[in-house]
C-alpha positions in Angstrom: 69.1 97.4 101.6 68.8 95.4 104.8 70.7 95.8 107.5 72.1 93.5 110.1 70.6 94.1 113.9 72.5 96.4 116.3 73.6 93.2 118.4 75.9 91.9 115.0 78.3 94.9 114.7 81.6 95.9 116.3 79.7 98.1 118.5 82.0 97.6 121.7 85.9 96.9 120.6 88.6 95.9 123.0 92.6 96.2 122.3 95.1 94.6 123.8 98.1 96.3 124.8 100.9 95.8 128.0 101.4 99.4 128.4 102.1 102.9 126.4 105.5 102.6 125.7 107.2 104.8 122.8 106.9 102.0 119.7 105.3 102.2 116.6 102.9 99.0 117.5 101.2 101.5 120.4 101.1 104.2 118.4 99.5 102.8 115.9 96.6 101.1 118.2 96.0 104.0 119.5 95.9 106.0 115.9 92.7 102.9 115.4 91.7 103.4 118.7 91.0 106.9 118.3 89.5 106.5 115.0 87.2 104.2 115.8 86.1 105.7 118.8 85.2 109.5 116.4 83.4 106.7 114.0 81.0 106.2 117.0 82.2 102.8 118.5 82.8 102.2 122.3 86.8 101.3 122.7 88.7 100.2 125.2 92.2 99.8 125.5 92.8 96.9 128.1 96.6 97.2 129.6 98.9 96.1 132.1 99.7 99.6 132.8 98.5 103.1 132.2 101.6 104.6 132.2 104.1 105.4 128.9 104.9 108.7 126.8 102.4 107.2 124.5 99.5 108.0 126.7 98.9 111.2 125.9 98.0 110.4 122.4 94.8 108.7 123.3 91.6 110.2 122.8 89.6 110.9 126.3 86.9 108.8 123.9 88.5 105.8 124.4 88.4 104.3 127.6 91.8 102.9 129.2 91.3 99.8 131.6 94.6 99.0 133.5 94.7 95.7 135.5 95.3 95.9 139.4 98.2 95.2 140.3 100.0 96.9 137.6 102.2 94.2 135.5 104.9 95.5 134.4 106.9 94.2 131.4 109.2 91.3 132.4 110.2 87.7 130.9 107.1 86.5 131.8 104.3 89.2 131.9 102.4 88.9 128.9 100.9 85.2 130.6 100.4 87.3 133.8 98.4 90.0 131.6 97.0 87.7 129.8 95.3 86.0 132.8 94.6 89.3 134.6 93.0 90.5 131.5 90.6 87.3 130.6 88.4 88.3 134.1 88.3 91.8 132.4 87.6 90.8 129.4 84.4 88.4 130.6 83.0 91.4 132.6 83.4 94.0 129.8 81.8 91.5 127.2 83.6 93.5 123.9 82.5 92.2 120.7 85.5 92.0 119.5 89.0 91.8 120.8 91.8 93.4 118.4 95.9 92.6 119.0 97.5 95.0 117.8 101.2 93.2 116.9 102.9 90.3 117.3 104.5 91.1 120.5 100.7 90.6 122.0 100.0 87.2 120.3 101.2 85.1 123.4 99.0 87.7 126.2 96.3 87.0 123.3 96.5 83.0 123.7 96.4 83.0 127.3 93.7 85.0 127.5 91.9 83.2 124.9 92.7 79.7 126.5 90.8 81.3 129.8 88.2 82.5 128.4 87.1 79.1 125.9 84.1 79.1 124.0 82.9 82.4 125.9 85.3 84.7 124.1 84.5 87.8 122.0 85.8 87.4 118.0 89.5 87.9 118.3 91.5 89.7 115.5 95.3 89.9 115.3 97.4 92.4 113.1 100.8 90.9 112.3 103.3 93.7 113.0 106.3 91.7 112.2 107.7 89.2 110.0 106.9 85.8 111.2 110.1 84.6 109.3 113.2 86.7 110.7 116.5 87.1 108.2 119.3 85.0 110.5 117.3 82.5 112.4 118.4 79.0 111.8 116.3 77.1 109.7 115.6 74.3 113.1 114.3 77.8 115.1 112.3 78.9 112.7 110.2 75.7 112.1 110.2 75.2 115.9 109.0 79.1 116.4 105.9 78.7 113.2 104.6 75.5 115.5 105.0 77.4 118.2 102.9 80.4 116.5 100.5 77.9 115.1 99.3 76.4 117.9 99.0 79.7 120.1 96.9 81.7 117.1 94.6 78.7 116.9 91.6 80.9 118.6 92.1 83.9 116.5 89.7 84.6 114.0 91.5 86.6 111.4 94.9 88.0 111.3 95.6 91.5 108.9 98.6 91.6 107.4 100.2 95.2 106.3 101.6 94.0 102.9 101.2 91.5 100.2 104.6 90.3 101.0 104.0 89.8 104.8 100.5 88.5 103.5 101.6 85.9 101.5 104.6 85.2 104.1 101.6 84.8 107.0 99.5 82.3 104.8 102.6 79.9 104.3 103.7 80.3 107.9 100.5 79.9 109.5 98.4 77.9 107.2 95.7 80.1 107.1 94.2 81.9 104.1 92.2 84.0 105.9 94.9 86.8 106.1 93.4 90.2 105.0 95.6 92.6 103.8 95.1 96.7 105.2 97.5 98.8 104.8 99.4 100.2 107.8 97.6 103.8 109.2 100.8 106.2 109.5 99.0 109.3 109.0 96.2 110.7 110.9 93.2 111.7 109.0 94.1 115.4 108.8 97.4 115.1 107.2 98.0 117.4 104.2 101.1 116.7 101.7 103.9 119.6 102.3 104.4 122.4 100.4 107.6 122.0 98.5 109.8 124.5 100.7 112.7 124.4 97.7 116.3 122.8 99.0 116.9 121.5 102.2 119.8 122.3 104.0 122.4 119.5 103.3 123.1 119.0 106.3 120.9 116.7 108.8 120.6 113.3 108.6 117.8 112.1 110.8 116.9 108.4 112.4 114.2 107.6 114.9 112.6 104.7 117.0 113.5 102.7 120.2 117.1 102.0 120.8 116.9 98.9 121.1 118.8 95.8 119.2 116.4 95.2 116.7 117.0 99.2 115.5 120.7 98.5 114.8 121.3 102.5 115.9 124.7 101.1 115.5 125.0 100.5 112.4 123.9 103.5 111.5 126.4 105.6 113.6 129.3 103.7 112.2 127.9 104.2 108.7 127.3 108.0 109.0 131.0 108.0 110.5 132.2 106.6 107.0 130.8 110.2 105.7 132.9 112.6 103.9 133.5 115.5 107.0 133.6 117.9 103.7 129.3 117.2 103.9 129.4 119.0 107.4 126.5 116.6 108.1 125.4 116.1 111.4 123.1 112.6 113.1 120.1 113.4 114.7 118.3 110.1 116.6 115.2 110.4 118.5 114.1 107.8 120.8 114.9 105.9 123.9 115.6 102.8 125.5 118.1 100.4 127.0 120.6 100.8 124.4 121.1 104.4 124.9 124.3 104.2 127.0 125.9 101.4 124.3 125.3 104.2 121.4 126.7 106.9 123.4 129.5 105.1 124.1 130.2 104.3 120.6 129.8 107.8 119.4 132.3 108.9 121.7 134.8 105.9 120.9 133.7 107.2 116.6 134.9 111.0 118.0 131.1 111.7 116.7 130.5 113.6 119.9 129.9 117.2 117.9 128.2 115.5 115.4 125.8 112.8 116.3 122.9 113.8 119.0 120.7 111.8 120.9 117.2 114.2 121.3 115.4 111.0 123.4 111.5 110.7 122.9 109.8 113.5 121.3 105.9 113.4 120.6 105.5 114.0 117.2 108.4 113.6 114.4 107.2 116.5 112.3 108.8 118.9 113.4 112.5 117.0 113.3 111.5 116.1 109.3 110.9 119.6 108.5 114.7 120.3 109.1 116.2 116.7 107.8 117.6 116.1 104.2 117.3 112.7 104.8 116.0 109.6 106.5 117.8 106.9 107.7 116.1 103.3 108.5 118.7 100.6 109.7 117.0 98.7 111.5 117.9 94.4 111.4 113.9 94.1 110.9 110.0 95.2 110.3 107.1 94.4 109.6 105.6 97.7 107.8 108.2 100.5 109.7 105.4 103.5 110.1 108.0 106.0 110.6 109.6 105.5 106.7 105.8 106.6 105.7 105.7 109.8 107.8 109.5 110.4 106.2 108.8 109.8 102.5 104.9 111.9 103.1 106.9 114.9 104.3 108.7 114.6 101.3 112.3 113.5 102.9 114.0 110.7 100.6 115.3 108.0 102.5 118.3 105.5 102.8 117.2 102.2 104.1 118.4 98.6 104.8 116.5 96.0 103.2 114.6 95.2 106.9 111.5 94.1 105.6 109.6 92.2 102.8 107.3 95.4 102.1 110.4 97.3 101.4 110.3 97.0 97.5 106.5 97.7 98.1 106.9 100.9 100.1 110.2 102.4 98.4 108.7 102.2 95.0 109.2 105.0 93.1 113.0 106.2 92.5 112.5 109.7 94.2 112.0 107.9 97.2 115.6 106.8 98.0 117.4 103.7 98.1 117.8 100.4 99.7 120.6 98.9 100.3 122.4 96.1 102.4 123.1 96.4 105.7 127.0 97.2 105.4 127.9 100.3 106.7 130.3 101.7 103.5 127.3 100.9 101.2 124.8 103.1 103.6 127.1 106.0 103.9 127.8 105.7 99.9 123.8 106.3 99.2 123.8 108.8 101.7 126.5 110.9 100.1 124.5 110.4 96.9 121.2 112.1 98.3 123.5 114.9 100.2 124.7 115.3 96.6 121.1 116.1 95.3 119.2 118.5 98.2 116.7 119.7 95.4 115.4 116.0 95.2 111.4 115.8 95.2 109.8 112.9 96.4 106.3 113.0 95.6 104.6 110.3 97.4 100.5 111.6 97.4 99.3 107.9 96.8 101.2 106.9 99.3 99.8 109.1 101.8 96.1 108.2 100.4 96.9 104.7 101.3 98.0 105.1 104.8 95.4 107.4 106.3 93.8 107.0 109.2 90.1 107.5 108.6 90.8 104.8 105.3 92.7 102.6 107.1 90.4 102.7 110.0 86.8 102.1 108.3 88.2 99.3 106.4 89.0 97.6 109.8 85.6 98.4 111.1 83.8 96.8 107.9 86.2 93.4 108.7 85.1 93.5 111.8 81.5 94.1 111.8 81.9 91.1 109.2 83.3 88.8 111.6 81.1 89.6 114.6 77.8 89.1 111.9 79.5 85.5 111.1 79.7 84.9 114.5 76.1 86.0 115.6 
């Protein structure tokens, strides 16, 4: 079997990312990142700034390229980045440039528009819906022009569904969207033992507290709970709506039974002790931490968020989805607090969403693309 040169591969790859912030997009990256980099690659992770909780994930393989100044997130910094990172960029000479979400498609298109015809092969993972639930049908063809015209240099988008596949075709009038599943667990994950029944009493949510989270509805939901449960709220995470939230719980008289633990670095721990997983967030594109829930065998009460949803809650152990209407949330989380011996058994899933997987089947695309190119 013949083998293409050395000069047609993936050997250098670049990522984009503003900085190391807390979300699932960054963590993610730098789950590929490190990945890639053990799989023998040179990566670079090319930022705005260094700093973030998120930092100390990465692997002291992958080298981390910050621009001078530092830029900050703001209204307008992902042009800024993206012109600060497009001199990078042309002295590093990557082969390939990966974006690791949505919220990096516009420091992507400025950096693309730069750089012209001397840019590296450019691949773009769609973290998000591109069609949100709520936006007015004028906004939303206005926003997929918008999107259109600014993905126009990138090479190949992945998609972490069919659903948000098949949505990404239609919306960007491409058919070149691959679908690879989402890697939420690192390569030396092992399935739980069953530990028998959980204690009944912890209901657990996580992620930034921000809007998009809807932390709120899920506090007035859990305060619809029967006191007779003894259940208690635990949310980890941080961010600017943390003073709203605690506001609320103390307006709810939650305040001995809701807690706010902030950031933590691994979730583990926390879904050892939960009986159950709450996602009610407004949106996602593939929520990684509803993976790590249901592969630590925690069943799960979730709004319908996302168009993988029906994908990723499959199997009946796994919980339920429901609307976003606080009585209906606290009604299917009575139901599971009703049932602590519960098993959710979700090995394929964990076989699909493995980093080392996950990872080489990004590699093979991109070695692909960087041949095509050569």
């Amino acid at each position: 079997m013949k083998h293409p040169p050395s000069h047609a591969h993936a050997s250098h790859i670049a990522i984009v990312m503003h900085d190391f912030s807390s979300g699932g997009t960054e963590r993610i990256a730098i789950r590929l990142a490190n990945r890639w980099a053990r799989a023998g690659r040179q990566v670079s992770i090319l930022c705005g700034t260094a700093q973030g909780p998120a930092r100390a994930l990465v692997d002291p393989a992958v080298a981390v390229i910050a621009v001078w100044p530092e830029i900050q997130r703001s209204p307008l910094s992902r042009f800024a980045l993206g012109r600060a990172l497009a001199e990078c960029v042309g002295l590093l000479r990557p082969d390939l440039l990966f974006v690791p979400g949505n919220f990096h498609i516009l420091v992507i298109a400025t950096l693309a528009h730069m750089l012209g015809s001397d840019r590296p092969a450019i691949i773009c993972k769609l973290s998000n819906p591109l069609r949100r639930p709520g936006r007015p049908r004028a906004l939303q063809w206005l926003f997929e022009g918008i999107v259109r015209r600014m993905t126009g240099t990138v090479d190949g988008f992945v998609a972490m569904s069919a659903a948000l596949a098949d949505e990404a075709r239609q919306v960007l009038r491409r058919a070149d969207v691959r679908l690879i599943p989402e890697p939420n667990l690192d390569e030396t994950y092992r399935p739980p033992r069953s530990t028998g029944q959980r204690d009944g009493r912890t209901i657990l949510c996580a992620g930034r507290l921000a809007p998009q989270k809807n932390f709120e509805l899920a506090i007035k939901a859990f305060a619809r709970i029967d006191p007779a449960f003894d259940a208690h709220l635990l949310i980890l995470g941080d961010g600017e709506a943390r003073l709203k939230l605690e506001i609320l719980v103390d307006r709810l008289c939650l305040n001995e039974r809701v807690h706010f633990a902030g950031h933590v670095p691994d979730i583990r721990p926390a879904l050892a002790r939960a009986s159950l997983f709450l996602l009610s967030s407004r949106y996602e594109g593939y929520p990684a931490v509803l993976i790590e829930a249901l592969a630590a065998g925690v069943p799960v009460v979730a709004t319908d968020c996302s168009p993988a949803m029906s994908e990723i809650m499959g199997d009946p152990s796994f919980g339920q989805v429901v609307p976003a209407d606080p009585s209906l949330l606290a009604e299917a989380m009575e139901k599971l607090l009703l049932d602590p011996w519960r098993r959710v058994d979700a090995s394929r899933l964990v076989e699909r969403h493995r980093a080392d997987t996950v990872g080489d089947r990004y590699l093979a695309l991109f070695d692909a693309l960087v041949l095509r190119r050569a």
